[in-house]
MIGU-890345 format. One record per residue (C-alpha): residue in one letter; y, z, x. Coordinates in steps of 0.25 Angstrom, whole numbers, padded with zeros to 4 digits, always signed. Layout:
# MIGU-890345
AYZX ...
This chain:
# MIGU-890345
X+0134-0009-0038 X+0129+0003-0045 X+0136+0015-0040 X+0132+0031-0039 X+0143+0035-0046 X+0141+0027-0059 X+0126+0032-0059 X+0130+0047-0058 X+0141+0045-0069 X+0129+0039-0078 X+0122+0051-0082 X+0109+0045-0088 X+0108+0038-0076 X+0111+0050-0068 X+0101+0057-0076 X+0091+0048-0073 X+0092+0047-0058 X+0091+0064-0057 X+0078+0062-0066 X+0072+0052-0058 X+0077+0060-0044 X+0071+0072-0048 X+0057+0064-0053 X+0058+0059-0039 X+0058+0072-0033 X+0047+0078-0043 X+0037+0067-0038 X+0042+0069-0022 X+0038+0083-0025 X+0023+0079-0031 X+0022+0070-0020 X+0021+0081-0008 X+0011+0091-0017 X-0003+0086-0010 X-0015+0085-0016 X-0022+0097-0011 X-0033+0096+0001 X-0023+0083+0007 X-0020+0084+0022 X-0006+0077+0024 X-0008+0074+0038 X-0023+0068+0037 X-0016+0060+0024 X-0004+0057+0033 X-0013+0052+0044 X-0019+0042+0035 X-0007+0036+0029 X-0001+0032+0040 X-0015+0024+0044 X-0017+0017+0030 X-0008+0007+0026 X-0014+0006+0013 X-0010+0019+0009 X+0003+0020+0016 X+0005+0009+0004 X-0001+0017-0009 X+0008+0029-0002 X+0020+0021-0005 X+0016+0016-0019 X+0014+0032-0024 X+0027+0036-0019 X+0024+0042-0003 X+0015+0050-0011 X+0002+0047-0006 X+0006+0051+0009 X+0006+0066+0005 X-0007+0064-0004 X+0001+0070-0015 X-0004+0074-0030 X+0005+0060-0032 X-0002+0053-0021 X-0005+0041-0028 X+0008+0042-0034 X+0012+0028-0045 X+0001+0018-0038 X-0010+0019-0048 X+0001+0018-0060 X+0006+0006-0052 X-0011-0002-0051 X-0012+0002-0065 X+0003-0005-0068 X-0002-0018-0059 X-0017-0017-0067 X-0008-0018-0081 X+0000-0029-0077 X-0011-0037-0070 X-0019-0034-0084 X-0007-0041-0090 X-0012-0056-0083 X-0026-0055-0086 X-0026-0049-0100 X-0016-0056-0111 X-0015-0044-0119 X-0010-0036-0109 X+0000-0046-0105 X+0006-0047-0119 X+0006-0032-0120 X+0016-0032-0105 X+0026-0042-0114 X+0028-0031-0125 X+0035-0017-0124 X+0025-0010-0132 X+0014-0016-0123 X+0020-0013-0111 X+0021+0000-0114 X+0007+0001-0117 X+0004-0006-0104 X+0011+0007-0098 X+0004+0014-0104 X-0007+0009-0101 X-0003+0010-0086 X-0003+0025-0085 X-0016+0028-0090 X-0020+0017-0081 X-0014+0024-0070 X-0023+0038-0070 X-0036+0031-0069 X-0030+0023-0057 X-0023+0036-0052 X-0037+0044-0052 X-0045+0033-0047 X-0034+0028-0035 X-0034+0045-0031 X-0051+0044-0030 X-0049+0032-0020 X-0038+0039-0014 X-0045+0053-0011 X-0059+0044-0008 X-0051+0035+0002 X-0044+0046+0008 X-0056+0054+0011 X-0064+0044+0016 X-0053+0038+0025 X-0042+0051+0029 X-0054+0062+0025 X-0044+0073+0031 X-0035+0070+0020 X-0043+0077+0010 X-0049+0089+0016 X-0057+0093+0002 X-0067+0083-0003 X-0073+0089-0016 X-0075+0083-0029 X-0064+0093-0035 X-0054+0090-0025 X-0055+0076-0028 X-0054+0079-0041 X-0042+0085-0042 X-0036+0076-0031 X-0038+0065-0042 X-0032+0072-0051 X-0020+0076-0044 X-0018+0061-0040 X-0020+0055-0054 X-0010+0066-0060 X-0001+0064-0048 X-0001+0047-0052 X+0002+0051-0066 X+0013+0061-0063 X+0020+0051-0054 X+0019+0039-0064 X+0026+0048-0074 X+0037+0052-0065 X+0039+0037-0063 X+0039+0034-0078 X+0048+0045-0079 X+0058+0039-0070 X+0057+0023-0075 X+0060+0029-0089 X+0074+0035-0085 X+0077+0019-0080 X+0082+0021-0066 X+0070+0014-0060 X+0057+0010-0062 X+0049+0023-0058 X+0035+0021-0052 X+0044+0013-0043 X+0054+0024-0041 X+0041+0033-0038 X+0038+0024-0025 X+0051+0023-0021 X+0053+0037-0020 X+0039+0040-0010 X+0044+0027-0001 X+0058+0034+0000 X+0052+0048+0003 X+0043+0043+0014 X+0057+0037+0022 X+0060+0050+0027 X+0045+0052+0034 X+0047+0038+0038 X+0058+0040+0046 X+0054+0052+0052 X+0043+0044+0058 X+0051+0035+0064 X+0062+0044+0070 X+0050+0052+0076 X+0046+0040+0085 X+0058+0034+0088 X+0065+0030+0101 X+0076+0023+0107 X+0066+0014+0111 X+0064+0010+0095 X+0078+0008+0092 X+0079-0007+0090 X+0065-0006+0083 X+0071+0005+0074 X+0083-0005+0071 X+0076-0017+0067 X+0067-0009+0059 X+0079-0006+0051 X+0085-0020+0052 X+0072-0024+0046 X+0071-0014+0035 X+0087-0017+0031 X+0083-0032+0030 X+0070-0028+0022 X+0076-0021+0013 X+0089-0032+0011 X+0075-0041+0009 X+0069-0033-0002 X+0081-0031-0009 X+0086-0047-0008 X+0071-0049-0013 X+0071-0039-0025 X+0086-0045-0032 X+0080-0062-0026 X+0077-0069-0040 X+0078-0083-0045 X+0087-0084-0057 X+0081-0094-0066 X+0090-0101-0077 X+0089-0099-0091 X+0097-0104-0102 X+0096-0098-0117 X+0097-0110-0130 X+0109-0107-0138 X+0103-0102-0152 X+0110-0101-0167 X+0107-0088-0174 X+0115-0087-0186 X+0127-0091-0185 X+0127-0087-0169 X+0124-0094-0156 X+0117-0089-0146 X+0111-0092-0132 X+0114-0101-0122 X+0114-0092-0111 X+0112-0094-0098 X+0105-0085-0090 X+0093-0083-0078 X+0079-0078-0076 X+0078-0070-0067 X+0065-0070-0055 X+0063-0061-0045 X+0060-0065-0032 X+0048-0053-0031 X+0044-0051-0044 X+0033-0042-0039 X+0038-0033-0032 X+0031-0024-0023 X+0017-0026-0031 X+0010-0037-0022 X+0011-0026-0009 X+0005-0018-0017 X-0007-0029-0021 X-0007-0033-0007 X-0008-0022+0000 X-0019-0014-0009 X-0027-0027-0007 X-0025-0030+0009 X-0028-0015+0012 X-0040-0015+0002 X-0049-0020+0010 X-0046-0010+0020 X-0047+0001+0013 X-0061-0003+0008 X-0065-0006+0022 X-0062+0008+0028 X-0074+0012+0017 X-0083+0003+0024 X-0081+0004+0038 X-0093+0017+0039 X-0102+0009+0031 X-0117+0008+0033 X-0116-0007+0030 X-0115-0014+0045 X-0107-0025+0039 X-0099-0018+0028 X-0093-0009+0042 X-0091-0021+0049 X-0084-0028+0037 X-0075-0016+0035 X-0072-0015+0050 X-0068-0031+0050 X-0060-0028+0037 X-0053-0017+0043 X-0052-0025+0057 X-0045-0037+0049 X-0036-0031+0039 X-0031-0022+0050 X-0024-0033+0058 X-0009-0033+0054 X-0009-0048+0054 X-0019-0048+0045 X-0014-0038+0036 X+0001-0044+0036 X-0006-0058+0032 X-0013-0053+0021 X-0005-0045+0017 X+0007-0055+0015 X-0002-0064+0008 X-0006-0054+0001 X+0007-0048-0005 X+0012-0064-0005 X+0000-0065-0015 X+0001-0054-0024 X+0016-0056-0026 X+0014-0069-0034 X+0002-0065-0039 X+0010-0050-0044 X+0023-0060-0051 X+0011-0067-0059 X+0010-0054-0064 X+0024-0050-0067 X+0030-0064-0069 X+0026-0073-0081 X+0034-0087-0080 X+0027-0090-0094 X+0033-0076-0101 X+0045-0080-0097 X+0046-0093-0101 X+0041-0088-0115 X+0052-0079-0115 X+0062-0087-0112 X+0059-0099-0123 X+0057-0088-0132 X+0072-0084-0131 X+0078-0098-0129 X+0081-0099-0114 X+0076-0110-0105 X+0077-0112-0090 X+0085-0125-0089 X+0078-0138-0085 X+0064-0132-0089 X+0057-0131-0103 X+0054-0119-0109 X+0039-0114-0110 X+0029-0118-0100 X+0038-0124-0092 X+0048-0114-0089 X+0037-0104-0087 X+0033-0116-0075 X+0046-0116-0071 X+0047-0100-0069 X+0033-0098-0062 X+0040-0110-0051 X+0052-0101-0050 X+0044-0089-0049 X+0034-0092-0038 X+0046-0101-0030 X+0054-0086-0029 X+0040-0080-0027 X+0038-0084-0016 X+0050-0078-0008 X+0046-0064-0017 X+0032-0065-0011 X+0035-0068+0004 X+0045-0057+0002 X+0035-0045-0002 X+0025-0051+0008 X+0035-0050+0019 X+0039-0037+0015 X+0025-0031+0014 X+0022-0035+0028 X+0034-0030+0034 X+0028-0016+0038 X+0017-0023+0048 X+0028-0034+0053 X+0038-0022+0055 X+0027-0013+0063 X+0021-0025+0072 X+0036-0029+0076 X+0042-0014+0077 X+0027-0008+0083 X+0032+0005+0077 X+0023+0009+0066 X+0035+0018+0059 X+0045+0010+0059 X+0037+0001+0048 X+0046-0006+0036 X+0039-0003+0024 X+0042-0016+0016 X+0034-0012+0002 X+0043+0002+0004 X+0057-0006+0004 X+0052-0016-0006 X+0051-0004-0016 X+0061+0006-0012 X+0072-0008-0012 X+0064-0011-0027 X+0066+0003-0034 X+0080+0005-0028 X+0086-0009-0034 X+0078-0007-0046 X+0082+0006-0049 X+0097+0003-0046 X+0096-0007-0056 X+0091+0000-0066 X+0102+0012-0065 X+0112+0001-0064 X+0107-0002-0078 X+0108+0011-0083 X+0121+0014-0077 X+0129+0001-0083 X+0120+0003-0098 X+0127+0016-0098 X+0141+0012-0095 X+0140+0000-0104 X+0137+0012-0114 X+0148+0020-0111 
């Protein structure tokens, strides 16, 4: 187990962990400097009315909540990331140029010019939407102040994406993910705040299995994140020279959520859509576009509707999101390639069969997980009945993610430079 001590005694990691505490504290400052003409309390209001935003608020780091000048914080990096890698099933040249270093960097690149159109375009239907739904959040309406508002947001969305570039380059975690981390931890102390405020004796047994719960959901998502299915693979001896090599015996590893966090993401930008576009229309001059916003609101707005679709819907995306990530058919190239085989099964075609069996067997646990935790906050508000005391299941998903990951990855550093000394 990685210790505090050995990390303090290696002074580039030491280094590196001071660089990326105080990048932390650098974007934790930007994130309270509002955009001027914002009223907190009208903003405040609507956040903890819109569920959809309550979400994109968690994605740009808590940043949104104080309609900061990094509001819309790493989001429109992250669409133009899932644009780039969803290009890579449908165009072949992009796919070849993801197998490549030199095209993955260009893919990069490629990424963060993406990123300020998408940046300048999400602030537009940001201010729009905000004006049209919360219009006491922005006071001044003028084309110069929404202007500048853009430009602030877009600049914000650039500066924050170099702060997390600048913090996966010193290899203590990935940094975009970091980013998030650090606005889901700022917003616990607000949290419970809230919940202290309206407690009583009479809650206590509520209060305890709330915590019961949120123990056991994050035992869950760390079981989930280390679950994988070991595939066998054995490597040919080979004669090069006058020396044998191979004949190894080793595994292929496959994660039980290859996916991650994505699919919520899909899910949930999908399922709230349509309510967001309905809102538009419910002051329409059209008698039966009102009335088809009004149903649509109506329908979506039943909590057992929602929970349905949205378990199918994060189910959905979770196979469909692997397809993206996972490639049974590179693999299997790959492995004929440098002479290993999976025992029992020929190489080529049919241990690219074989992998896509495996993989959607194991998928189906992954899947039914993320579906379950996605739904937790509505399962755990219906059998609380107090609003505040809601498990945020995509939150712990990511906070338990970054932790293990970015452990791992000091780890790595830590013994590489033992080994050296």
């Amino acid at each position: 187990m990685l210790s505090l001590a050995r990390i303090w005694r290696t002074k580039e990691v030491r280094r590196s962990i001071l660089y990326v505490a105080v990048v932390l504290v650098l974007f934790r400052v930007t994130a309270h400097i509002p955009i001027p003409g914002a009223n907190a309390e009208a903003l405040a209001a609507f956040f903890g009315s819109n569920q959809f935003f309550g979400l994109l608020n968690i994605f740009s780091g808590g940043t949104l909540e104080n309609f900061s000048i990094v509001a819309l914080g790493v989001a429109p990096y992250i669409t133009a990331s899932i644009i780039f890698q969803l290009l890579g099933m449908i165009l072949p040249q992009v796919e070849e140029m993801q197998k490549e270093e030199q095209g993955r960097q260009r893919i990069n690149q490629w990424t963060r010019l993406l990123t300020v159109p998408l940046a300048a375009l999400q602030a537009y239907g940001l201010v729009v939407l905000l004006k049209q739904q919360a219009p006491a959040v922005l006071a001044e309406a003028g084309g110069s102040h929404l202007l500048l508002t853009i430009l602030s947001l877009t600049a914000g969305t650039v500066f924050v994406t170099w702060l997390g570039e600048l913090i996966s380059e010193k290899r203590v975690g990935n940094g975009i993910s970091i980013m998030i981390f650090a606005g889901i931890i700022a917003g616990l102390p607000s949290f419970f705040q809230r919940t202290l405020s309206v407690y009583d004796r009479s809650q206590l047994v509520t209060l305890i299995l709330f915590l019961a719960t949120m123990v056991l959901t994050i035992v869950g998502v760390v079981v989930m994140h280390e679950a994988q299915r070991n595939v066998p693979v054995q490597y040919a001896r080979q004669v090069r020279g006058s020396r044998l090599s191979g004949g190894v015996s080793t595994h292929l590893p496959l994660r039980v959520n290859m996916a991650g966090v994505i699919p919520i993401i899909f899910a949930i930008s999908i399922i709230l859509f349509p309510t967001t576009l309905a809102q538009f229309f419910l002051d329409a001059r059209t008698p039966w576009l009102r009335e088809a916003a009004a149903f649509t609101l109506s329908f979506l707005g039943n909590q057992l509707v929602y929970g349905v679709l949205y378990f199918v819907l994060v189910f959905a995306f979770t196979y469909f999101y692997t397809n993206v990530v996972f490639h049974p058919d590179r693999v299997a190239e790959n492995l004929q390639l440098q002479g290993g085989f999976i025992p029992g099964i020929r190489p080529g075609s049919a241990t690219a069969a074989y992998l896509a069996y495996v993989a959607n067997r194991i998928l189906l646990v992954g899947a039914g997980f993320l579906s379950l935790i996605a739904i937790l906050p509505l399962a755990a508000q219906q059998l609380t009945g107090n609003p505040n005391l809601v498990i945020g299941g995509t939150s712990i998903l990511i906070v338990v993610n970054v932790v293990i990951e970015s452990v791992k990855q000091i780890e790595a550093q830590v013994t590489m430079r033992e080994y050296e000394a």
